[in-house]
N, C-alpha and C positions, 0 to 999 in steps of 0.2 A: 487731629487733622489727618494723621496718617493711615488710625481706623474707618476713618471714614472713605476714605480714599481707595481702600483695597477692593471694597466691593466695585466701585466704578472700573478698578483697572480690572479686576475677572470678568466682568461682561465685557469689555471692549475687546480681551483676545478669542478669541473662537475655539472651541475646542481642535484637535486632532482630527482629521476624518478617518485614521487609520485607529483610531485609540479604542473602538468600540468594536470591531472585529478582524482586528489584527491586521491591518492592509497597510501597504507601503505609502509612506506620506513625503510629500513633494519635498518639505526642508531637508535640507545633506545631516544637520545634526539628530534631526527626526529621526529621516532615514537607517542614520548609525543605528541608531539606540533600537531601532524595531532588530534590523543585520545582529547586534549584542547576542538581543534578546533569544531570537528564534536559533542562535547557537546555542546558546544555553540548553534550551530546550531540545535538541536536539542531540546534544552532548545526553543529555537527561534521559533521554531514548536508547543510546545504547550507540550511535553513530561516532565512528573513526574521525578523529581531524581532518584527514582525505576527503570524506564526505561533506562536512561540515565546507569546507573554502571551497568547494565546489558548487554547493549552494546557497551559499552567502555571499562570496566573493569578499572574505577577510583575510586578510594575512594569517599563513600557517602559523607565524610564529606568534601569534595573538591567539589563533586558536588551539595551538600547543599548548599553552601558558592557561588559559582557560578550562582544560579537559585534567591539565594535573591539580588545577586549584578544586575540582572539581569531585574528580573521581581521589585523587592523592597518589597517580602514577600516570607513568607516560602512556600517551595515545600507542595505541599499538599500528605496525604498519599492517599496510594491505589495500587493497582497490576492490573495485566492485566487481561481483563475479562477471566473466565473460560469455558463458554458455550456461542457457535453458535446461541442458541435462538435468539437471537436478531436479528441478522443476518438474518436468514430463514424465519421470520416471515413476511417479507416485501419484493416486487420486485425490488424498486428500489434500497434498499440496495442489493439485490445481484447483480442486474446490475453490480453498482460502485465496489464490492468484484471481477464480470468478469473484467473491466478495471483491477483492480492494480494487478489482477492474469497476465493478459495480460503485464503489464508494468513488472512485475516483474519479468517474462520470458527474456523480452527485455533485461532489464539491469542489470540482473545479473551476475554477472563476477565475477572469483574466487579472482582474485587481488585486488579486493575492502572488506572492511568492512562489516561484514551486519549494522553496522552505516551508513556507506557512500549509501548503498541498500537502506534501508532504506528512506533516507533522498531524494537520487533520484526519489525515485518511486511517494513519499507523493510528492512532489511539483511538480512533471510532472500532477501526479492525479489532486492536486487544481487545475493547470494551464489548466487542460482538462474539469474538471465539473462547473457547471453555481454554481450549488448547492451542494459542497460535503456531506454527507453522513457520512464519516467517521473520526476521527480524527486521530493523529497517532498513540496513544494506540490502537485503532479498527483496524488500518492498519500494527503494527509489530504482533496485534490476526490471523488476516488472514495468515501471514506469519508463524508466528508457526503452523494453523493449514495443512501448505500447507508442511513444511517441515517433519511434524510426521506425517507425510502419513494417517492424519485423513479425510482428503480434494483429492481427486483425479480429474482426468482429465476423463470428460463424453465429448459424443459428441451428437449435436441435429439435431434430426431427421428432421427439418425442413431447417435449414441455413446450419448444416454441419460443425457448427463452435464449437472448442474446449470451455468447459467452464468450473468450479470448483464447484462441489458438493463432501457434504459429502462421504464415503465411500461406506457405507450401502443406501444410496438415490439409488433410481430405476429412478428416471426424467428422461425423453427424452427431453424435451425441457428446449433449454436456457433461462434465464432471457430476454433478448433481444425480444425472438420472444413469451417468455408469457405475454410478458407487450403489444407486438402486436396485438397478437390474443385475449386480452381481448374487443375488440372491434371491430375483424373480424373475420368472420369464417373460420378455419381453413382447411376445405374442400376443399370451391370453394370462398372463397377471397371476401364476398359479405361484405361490413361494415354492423355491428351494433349500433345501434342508443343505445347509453348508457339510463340508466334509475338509477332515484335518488333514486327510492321508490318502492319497492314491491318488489315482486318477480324477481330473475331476467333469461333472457330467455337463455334455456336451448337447442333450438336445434333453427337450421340455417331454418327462413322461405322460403329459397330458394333451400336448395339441401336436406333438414332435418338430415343433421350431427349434432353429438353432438358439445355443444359449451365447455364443461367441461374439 
């Protein structure tokens, strides 16, 4: 009787609506278990405890207890970087900063977590670059700077394509077509021939544009 009985009880409950892509589900025990989950995962990523209850909203001391059962030592301290320097200072880091602006456009949806945000964006990103750049502290930095409207959306004068700079930045050109044009001329498209040592040259031997 009791066999026969289980199939009627599995169709009478409903599935999850969060069960099939990872979205927050209205029950609190539900709830929990997805908040668990997406620590786990995130712990799995390489994120500080700091981070973790910031985006979960669990108790440190649940995700302290998590991160040693986890990793086999304590969470290290530390907070998320404060200033863009780092960032700006380098092409190929804003490159990887235009992807995961780009991925994070893509996958944002209001029915997810920005844990689940998160967590989506950083492993599309590894799964995209040879050589990340970023880790996921550096990657939920970008995201806050994108959400306090410190970061806006420029577009370049050359490809046309949407990219994220500062607020106060004047740049026309994207990361993409400045890592280009270091070794072409931006004029008339003639390659330049890199140089290791000296000076380095400043205008096109072919149309005489600047190369700056």
């Amino acid at each position: 009787m009791l066999a026969t009985a289980l199939p009627c009880f599995t169709r009478a409950c409903p599935p999850c609506p969060g069960a099939l892509d990872g979205n927050r589900c209205t029950v609190e025990r539900c709830d929990d278990a997805h908040r668990v989950l997406e620590s786990m995962q995130l712990i799995r990523l390489g994120a500080r405890a700091s981070l973790v209850c910031m985006l979960t909203g669990l108790a440190r001391k649940t995700v302290k207890r998590m991160y040693l059962e986890y990793h086999g030592r304590p969470s290290p301290a530390g907070q998320l970087p404060f200033s863009d320097a780092w960032l700006l200072e380098n092409d190929q880091r804003l490159f990887q900063v235009m992807l995961i602006w780009h991925l994070y456009r893509r996958l944002n949806r209001p029915e997810c977590s920005p844990a689940r945000i998160l967590i989506n964006v950083f492993e599309v990103y590894t799964q995209l670059t040879r050589n990340p750049l970023l880790d996921l502290a550096r990657t939920a930095f970008v995201f806050q700077r994108f959400t306090a409207g410190l970061w806006n959306e420029h577009r370049c004068s050359f490809c046309e394509m949407a990219f994220p700079a500062p607020a106060e930045s004047s740049h026309t050109t994207c990361p993409g077509c400045h890592l280009y044009f270091r070794y072409r001329c931006p004029h008339c498209g003639l390659s330049q021939s890199p140089k290791g040592r000296g000076i380095r040259q400043k205008v096109c031997m072919q149309c005489g544009g600047a190369l700056d």
